[in-house]
N, C-alpha and C positions, 0 to 999 in steps of 0.2 A: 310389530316393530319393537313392541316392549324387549325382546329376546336377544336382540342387537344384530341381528343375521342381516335385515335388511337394512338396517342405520351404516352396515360398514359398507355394503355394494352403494349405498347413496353416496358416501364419502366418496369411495374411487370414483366414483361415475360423474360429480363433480370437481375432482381433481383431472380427469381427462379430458374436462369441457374444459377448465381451467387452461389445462396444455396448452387446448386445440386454440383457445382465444388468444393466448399467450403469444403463440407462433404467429397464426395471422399479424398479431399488432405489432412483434418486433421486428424493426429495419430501422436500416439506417443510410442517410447519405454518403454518396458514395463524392467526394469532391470533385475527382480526378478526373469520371464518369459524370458526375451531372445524374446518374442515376440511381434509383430507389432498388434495395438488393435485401432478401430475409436474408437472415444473418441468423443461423443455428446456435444455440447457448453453446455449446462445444469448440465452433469457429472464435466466440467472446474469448472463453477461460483460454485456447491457445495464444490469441493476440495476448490478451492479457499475461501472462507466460513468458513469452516470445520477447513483449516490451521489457517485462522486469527482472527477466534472469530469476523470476520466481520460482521454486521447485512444488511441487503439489500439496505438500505440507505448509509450506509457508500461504497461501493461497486458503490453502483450510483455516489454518488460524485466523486471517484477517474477516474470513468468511462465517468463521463461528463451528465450522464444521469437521467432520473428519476427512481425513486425507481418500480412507476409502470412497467416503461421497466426492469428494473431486472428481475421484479416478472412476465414478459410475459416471458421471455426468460428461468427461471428456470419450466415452465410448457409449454418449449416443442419450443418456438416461433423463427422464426432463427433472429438473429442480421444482419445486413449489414454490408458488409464486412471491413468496419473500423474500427468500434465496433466492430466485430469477430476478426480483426487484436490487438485490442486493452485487449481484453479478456485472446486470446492466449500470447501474452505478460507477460501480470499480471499473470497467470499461469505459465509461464515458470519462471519468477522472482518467485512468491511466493511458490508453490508448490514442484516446479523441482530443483530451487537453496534455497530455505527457505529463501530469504530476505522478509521483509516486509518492508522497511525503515521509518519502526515506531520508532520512540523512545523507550530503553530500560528501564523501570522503575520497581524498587524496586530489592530487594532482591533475593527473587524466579526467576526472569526474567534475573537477570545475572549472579544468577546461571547453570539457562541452558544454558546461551549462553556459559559458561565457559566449562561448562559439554562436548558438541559439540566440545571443541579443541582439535584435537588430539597430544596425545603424553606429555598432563600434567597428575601430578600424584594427588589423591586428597590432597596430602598437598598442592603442585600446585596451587590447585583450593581454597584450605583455605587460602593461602596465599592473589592471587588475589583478592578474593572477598574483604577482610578486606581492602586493596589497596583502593581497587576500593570506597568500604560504606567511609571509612575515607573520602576520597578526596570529595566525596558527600557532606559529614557533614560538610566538613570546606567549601566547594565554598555556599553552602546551607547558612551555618552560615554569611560569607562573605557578600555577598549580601544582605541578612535581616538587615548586620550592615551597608550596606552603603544606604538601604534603610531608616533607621531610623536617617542618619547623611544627607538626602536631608531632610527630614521632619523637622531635628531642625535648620536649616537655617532661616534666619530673609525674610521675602518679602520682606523689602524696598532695594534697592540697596544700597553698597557703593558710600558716598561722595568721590571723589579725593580731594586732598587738593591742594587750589590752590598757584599758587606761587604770594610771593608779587610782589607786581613791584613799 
């Protein structure tokens, strides 16, 4: 084994037991169903996908990884179990709880997040929204003015004025 021949087939051979454990152990409830369904890494990274308007690249990044490895794993390839750990995660935030901890922007985007509270009525949700765009407009407005008050600043530095003596 000193020669490494057989140290590398022991890796794969417990990366395919790995797999094999992997598969068995992941599922997930199904609400709708009431029932218990394996759920392929491939079917994850597509909901996952599918929820966030993610493109394969963006999904790589958050994942650590490159886009090719996305794009091996949504045709079928298994991930290693940290990346599988990390996969199942981002699925259970994005899909299972709907977080994205994207930033919410514009109008449409926090209208549905408003839509989603339960127990407001839509004047509720008229109300909020107007809340919410106002306070955009003026922090938006805000900071354009105080970008435009660093801009009219002189370079040279103030003189102190000294004292006589």
């Amino acid at each position: 084994m000193s020669d490494g021949t057989h140290g590398n087939a022991y890796y794969a051979q417990t990366d395919n037991m790995q797999a094999e454990k992997y598969a068995h152990a992941d599922f997930s409830l199904s609400a709708a169903r009431g029932s218990v369904r394996a759920m392929k890494i491939e079917e994850k990274i597509r909901a996952i996908m599918a929820t966030t308007d993610w493109k394969q690249q963006k999904l790589a990044e958050l994942l650590e990884v490159g886009q090719s490895t996305v794009n091996r794993w949504l045709a079928g390839s298994e991930p290693r179990g940290d990346r599988r750990d990390r996969i199942n995660a981002l699925y259970s935030q994005v899909v299972e709880n709907g977080r994205t901890d994207e930033p919410i922007r514009g109008e449409a985007e926090i209208l549905a997040v408003l839509r989603r509270i339960a127990g407001l009525t839509e004047t509720d949700i008229n109300v909020a929204l107007t809340v919410i765009s106002n306070a955009i407009r003026v922090n938006t407005a805000g900071s354009e003015r105080s970008d435009a008050d660093d801009r009219s600043q002189s370079a040279t530095p103030r003189r102190e004025s000294s004292s006589s003596r």
